[in-house]
Backbone as a ProteinNet text record, in pm:
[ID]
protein_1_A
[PRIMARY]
XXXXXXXXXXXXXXXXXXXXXXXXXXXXXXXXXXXXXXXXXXXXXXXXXXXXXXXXXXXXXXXXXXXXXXXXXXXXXXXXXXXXXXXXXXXXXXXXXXXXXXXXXXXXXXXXXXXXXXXXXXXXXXXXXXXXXXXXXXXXXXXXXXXXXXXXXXXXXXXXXXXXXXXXXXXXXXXXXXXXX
[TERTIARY]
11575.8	11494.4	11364.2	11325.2	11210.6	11084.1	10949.9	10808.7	10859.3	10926.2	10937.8	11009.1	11112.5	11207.8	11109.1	11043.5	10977.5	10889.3	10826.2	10716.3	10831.6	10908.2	10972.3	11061.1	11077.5	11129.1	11024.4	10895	10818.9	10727.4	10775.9	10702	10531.3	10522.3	10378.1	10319.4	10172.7	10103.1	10096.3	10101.3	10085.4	10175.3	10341.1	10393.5	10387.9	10367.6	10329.7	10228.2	10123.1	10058.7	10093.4	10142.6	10186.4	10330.1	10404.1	10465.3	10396.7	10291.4	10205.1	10149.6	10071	10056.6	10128.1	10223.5	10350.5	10389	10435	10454	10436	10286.5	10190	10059.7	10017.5	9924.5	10013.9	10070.3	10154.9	10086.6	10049.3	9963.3	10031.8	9984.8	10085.1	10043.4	10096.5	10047.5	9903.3	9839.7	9730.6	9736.2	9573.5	9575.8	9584.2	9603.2	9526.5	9444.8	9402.7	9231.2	9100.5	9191.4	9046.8	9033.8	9151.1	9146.4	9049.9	9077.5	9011.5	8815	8829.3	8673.6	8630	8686	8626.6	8625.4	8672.9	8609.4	8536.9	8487.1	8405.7	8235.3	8261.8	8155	8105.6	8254.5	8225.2	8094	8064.3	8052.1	8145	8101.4	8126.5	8142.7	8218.6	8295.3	8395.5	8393.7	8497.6	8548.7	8616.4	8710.8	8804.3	8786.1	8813	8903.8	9088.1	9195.1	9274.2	9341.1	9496.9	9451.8	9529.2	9522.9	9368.5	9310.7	9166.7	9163	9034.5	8985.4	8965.9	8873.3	8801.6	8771.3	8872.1	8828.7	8668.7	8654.1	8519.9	8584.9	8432.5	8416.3	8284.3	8218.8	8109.1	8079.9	7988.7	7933.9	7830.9	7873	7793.9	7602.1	7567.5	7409.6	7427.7	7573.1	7567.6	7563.3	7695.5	7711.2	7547.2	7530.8	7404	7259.4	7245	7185.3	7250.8	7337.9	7396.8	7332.2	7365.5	7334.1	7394	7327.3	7405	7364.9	7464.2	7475.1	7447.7	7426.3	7427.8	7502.4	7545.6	7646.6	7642.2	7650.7	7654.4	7771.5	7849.2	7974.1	7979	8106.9	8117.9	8202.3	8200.3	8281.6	8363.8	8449.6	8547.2	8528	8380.4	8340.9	8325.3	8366.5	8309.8	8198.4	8103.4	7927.7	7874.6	7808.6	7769.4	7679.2	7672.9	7623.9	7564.7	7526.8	7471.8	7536.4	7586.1	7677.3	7603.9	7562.4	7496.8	7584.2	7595.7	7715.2	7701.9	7820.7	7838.8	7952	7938	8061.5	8181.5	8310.1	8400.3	8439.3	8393.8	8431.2	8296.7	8193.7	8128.3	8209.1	8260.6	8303.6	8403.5	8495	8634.4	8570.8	8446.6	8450	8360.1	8302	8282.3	8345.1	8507.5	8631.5	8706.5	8619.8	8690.5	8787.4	8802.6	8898.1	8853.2	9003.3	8886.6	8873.6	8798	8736.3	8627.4	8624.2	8538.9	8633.2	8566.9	8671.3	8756.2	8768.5	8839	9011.1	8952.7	9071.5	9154.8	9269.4	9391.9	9545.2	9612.6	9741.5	9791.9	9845.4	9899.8	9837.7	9688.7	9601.3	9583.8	9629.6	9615.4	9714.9	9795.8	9889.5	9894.1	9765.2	9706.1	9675.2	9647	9600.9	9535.4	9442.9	9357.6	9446.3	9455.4	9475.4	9365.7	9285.8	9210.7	9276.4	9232.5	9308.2	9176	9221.7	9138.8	9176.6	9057.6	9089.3	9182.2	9195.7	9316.4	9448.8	9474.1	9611.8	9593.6	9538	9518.4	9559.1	9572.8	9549.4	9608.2	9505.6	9546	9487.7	9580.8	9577.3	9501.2	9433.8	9361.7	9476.8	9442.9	9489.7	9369.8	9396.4	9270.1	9194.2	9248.7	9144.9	9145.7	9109.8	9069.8	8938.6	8920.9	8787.3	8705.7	8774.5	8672	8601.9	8498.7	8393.9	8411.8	8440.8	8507.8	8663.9	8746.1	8842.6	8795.5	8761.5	8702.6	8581.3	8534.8	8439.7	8358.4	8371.6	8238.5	8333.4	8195.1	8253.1	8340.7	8381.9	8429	8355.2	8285.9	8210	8242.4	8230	8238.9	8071.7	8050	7974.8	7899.6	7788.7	7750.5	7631.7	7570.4	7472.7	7507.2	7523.7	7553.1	7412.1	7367	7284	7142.3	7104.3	7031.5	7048.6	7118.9	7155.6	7280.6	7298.6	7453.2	7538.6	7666.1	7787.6	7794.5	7816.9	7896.4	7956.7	7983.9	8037.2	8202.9	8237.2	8370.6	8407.6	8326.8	8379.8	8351.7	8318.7	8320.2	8176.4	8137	8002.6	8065.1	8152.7	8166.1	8333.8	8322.6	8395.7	8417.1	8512.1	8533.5	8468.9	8450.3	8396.8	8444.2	8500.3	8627.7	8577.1	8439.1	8426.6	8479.4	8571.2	8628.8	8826	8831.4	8939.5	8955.5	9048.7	9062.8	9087.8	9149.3	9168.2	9094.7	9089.4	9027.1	9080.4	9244.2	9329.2	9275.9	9195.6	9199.5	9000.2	8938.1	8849.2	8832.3	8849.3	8953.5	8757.8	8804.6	8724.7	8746.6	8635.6	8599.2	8712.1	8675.7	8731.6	8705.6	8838.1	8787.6	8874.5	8943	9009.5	9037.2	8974.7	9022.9	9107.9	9245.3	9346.7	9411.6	9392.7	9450.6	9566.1	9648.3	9818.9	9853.6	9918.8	9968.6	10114.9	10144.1	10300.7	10386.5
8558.7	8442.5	8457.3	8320.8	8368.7	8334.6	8310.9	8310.5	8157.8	8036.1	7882.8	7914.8	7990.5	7994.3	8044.2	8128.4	8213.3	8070.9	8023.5	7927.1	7803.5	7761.6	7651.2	7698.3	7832.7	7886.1	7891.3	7891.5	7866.1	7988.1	8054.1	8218.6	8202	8134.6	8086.8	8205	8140.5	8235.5	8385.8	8430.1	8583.4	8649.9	8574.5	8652.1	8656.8	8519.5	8536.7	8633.4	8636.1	8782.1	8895.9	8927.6	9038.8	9121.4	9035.6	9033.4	9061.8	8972.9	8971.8	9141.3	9149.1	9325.4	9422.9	9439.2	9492.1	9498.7	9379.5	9391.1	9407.6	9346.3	9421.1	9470.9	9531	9630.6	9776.4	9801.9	9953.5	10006.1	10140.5	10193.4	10276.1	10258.2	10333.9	10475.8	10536.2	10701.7	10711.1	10812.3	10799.9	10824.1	10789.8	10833.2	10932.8	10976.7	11106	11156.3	11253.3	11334.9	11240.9	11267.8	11200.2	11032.4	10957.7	10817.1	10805.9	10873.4	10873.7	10909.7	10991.5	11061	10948.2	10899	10801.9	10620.5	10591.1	10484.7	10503.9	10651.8	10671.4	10666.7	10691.3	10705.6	10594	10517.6	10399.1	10277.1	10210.3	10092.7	9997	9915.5	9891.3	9735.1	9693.2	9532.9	9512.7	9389.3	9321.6	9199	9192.6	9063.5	8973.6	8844.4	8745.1	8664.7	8738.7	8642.7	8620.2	8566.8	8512.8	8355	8318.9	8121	8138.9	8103.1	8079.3	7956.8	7890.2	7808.9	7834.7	7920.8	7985	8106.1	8220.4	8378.8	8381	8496.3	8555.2	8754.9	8734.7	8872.9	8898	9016.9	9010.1	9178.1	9219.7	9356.7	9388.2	9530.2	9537.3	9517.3	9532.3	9433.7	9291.4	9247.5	9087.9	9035	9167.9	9165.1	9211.4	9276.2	9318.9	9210	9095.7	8980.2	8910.7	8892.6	8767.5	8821.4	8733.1	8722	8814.1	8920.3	9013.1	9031.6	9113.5	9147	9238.6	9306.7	9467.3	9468.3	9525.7	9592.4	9748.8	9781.9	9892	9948.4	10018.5	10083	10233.3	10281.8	10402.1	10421.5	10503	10596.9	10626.4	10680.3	10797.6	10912.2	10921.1	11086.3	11043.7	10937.2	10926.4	10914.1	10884.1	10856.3	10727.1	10725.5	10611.2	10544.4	10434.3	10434.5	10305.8	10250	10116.4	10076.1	10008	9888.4	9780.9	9830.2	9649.1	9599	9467.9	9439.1	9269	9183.6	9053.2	9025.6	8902.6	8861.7	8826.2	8922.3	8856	8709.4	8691.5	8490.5	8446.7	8467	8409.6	8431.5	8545.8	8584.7	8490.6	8437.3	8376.5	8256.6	8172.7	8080.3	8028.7	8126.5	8106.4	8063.6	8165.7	8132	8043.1	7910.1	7822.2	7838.2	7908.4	7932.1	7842.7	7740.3	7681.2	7782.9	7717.3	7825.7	7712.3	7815.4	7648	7568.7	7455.4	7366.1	7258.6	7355	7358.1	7404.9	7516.2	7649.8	7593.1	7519.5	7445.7	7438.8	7416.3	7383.7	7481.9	7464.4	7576.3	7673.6	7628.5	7723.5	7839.6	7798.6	7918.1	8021.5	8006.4	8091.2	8142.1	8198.9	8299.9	8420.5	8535.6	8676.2	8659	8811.3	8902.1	9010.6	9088.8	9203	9257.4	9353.7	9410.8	9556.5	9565.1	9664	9765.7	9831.6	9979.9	10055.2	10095.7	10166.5	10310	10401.9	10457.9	10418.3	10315.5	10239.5	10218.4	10228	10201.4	10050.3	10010.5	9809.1	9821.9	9740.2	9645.5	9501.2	9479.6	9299.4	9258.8	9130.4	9058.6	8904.7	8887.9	8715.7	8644.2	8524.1	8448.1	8463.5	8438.1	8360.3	8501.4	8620	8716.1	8746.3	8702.2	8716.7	8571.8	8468.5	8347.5	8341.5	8365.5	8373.7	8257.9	8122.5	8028.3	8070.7	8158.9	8207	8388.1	8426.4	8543.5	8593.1	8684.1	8767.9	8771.3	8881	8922.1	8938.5	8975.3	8944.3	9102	9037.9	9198.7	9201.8	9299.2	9301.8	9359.5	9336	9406.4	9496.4	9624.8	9691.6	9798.3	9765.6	9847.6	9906	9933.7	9966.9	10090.2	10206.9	10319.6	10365.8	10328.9	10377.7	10410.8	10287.4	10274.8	10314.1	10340.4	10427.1	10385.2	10400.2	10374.6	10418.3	10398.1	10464.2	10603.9	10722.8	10891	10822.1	10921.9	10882.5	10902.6	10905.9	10964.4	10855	10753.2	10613.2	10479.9	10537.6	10432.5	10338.6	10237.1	10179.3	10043.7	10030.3	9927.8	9930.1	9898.9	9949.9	9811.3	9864.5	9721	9797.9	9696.3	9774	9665.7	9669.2	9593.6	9687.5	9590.9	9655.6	9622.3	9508.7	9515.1	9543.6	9630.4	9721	9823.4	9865.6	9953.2	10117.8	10085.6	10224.2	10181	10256.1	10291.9	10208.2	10199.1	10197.7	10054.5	9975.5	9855.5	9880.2	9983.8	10011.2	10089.5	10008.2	10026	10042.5	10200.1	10262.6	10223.5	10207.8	10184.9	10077.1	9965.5	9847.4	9783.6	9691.8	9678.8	9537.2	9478.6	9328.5	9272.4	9180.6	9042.2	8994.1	8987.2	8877.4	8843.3	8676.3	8577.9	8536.8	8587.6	8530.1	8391.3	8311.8	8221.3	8247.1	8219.1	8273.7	8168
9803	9830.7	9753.3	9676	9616.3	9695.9	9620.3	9705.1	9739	9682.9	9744.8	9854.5	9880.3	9998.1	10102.4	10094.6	10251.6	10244.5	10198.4	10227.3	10304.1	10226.9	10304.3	10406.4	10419.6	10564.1	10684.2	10641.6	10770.9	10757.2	10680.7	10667.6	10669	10599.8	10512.2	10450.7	10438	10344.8	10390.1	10527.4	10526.5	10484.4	10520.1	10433.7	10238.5	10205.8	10069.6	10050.8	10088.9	10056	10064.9	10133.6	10225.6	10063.4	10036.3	9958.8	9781.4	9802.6	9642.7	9656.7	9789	9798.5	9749.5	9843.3	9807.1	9626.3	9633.5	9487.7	9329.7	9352.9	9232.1	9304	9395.9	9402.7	9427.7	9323.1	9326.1	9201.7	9184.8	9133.1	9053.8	8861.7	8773.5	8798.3	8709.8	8683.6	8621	8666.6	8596.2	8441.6	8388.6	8240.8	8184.6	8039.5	8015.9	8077.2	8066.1	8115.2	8006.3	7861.5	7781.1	7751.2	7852.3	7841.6	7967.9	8034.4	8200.2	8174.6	8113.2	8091.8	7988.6	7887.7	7830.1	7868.5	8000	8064	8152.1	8148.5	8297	8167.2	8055.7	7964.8	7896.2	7855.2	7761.4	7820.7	7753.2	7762.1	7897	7980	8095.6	8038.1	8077.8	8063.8	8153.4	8243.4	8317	8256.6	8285	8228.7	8328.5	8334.7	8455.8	8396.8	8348.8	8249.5	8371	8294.1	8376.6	8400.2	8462	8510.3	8597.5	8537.2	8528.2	8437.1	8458.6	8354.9	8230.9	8229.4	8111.2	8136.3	8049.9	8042.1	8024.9	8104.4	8069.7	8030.1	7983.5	7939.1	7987.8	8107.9	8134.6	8078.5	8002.3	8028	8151.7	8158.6	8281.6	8271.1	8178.8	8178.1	8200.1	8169.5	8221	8355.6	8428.1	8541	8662.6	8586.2	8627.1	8698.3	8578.7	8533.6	8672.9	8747.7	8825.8	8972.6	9060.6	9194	9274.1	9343.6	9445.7	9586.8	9630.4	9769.4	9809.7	9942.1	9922	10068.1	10104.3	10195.3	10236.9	10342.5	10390.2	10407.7	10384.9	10415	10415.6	10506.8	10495.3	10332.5	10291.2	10114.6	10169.2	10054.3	10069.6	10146.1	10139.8	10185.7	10298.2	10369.8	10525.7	10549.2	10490.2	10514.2	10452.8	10503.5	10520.9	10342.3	10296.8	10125.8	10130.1	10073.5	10037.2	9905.5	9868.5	9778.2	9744.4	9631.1	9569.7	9448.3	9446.4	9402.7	9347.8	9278.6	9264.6	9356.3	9433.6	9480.8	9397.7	9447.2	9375.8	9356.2	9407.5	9470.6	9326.4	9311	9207.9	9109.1	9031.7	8938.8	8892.9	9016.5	9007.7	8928.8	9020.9	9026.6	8908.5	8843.3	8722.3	8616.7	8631.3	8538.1	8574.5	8661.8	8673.2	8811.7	8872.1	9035	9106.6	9163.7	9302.9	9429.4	9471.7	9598.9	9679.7	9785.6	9904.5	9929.3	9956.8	9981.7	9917.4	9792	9645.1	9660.9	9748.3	9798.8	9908.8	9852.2	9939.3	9879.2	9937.2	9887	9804	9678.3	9583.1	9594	9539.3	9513.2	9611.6	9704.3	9804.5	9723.5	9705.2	9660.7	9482.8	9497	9372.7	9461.1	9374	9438.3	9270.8	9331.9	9214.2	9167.5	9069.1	9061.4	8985.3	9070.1	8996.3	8939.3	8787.2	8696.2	8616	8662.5	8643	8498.7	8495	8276.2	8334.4	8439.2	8460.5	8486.6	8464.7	8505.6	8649	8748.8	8860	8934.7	8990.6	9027.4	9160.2	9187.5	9371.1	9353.9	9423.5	9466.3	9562.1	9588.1	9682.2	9707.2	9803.2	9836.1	9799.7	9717.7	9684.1	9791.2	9940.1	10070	10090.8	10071	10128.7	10023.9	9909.9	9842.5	9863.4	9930.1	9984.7	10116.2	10134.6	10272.8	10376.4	10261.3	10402.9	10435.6	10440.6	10436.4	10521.1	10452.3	10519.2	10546.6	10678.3	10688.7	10617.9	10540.4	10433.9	10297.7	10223.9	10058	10052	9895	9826.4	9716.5	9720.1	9579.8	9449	9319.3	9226.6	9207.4	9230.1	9243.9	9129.8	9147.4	8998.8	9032.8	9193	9213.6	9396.6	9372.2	9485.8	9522.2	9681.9	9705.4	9628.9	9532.4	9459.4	9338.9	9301	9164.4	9100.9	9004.1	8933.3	8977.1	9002.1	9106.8	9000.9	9096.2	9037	8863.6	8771.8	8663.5	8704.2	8787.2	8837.2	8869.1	8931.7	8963.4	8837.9	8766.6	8641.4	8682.3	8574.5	8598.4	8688.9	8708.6	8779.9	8913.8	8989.3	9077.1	9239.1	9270.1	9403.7	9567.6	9590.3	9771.6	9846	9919.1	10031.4	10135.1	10216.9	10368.9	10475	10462.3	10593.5	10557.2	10479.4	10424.6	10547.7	10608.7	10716.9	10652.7	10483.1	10403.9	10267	10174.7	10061.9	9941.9	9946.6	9885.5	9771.6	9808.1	9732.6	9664	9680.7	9658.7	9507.1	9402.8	9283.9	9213.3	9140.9	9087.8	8936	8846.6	8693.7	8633.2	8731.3	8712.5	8571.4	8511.6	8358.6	8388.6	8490.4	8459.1	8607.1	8639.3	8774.7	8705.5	8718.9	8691.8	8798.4	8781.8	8851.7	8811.1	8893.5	8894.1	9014.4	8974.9	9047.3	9083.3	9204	9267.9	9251.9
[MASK]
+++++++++++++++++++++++++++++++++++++++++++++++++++++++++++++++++++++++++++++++++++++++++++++++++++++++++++++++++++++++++++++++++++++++++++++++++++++++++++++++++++++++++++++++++++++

């Protein structure tokens, strides 16, 4: 059965997500050692392709330049950090994503995959990076506790605080792509 059958079976959107998870937030092998050490060094750029309006290409002085958030969350290490960051939801909606009360019908049925310079990637449900849809934001993050995130996490990175595990908290992020189901 494909993603039209569960929807016209009654399933709806959780299971379409639930499924988009599953199916492309599975995580390749990592990189080399010196592909890995050299996106934790390079030059910092995100990129907002896929069925979007209009690709962007932001460097992180661009990303830097936009409107942020800051958020409190616990890390990996279990303690507690401060996260300053852009909403993912601006980013989208820059490249053209609807969102607000834009965000209906088909459109519901896009996810993110954010894709990491280690081969890394996890998925979002559109309405889980929209605030009239969810809680709080997810940020794309470029600011740890006042300072630039560890070089271990790359200059730019995701923070998903109301994430119950880590798993979508996708370190030295280099692409938002928007897939439609």
């Amino acid at each position: 059965m494909g993603f039209e059958g569960i929807t016209r079976a009654g399933i709806g959107f959780a299971a379409v997500a639930l499924v988009t998870v599953a199916g492309l937030a599975g995580c390749r092998p990592a990189a080399e050692p010196a592909k890995k050490a050299a996106a934790t060094t390079g030059p910092a750029e995100v990129r907002v392709i896929g069925d979007v309006g209009q690709s962007l290409v932001l460097t992180a002085d661009q990303v830097a330049a936009l409107p942020h958030r800051t958020i409190r969350a616990d890390g990996h290490d279990h303690k507690p950090h401060t996260y300053e960051g852009v909403p993912v939801a601006l980013l989208l909606a820059k490249a053209g994503v609807p969102l607000g009360d834009r965000l209906r019908g088909t459109a519901l049925a896009q996810c993110v995959v954010v894709e990491a310079a280690d081969g890394y990637r996890a998925s979002f449900a559109i309405a889980e990076l929209d605030t009239s849809f969810s809680p709080g934001p997810v940020l794309l993050v470029d600011r740890q506790d006042g300072a630039a995130p560890p070089p271990s996490e790359g200059r730019l990175r995701i923070a998903a605080p109301s994430d119950r595990r880590f798993g979508r908290w996708v370190r030295m992020v280099t692409a938002l792509r928007v897939r439609r189901l």
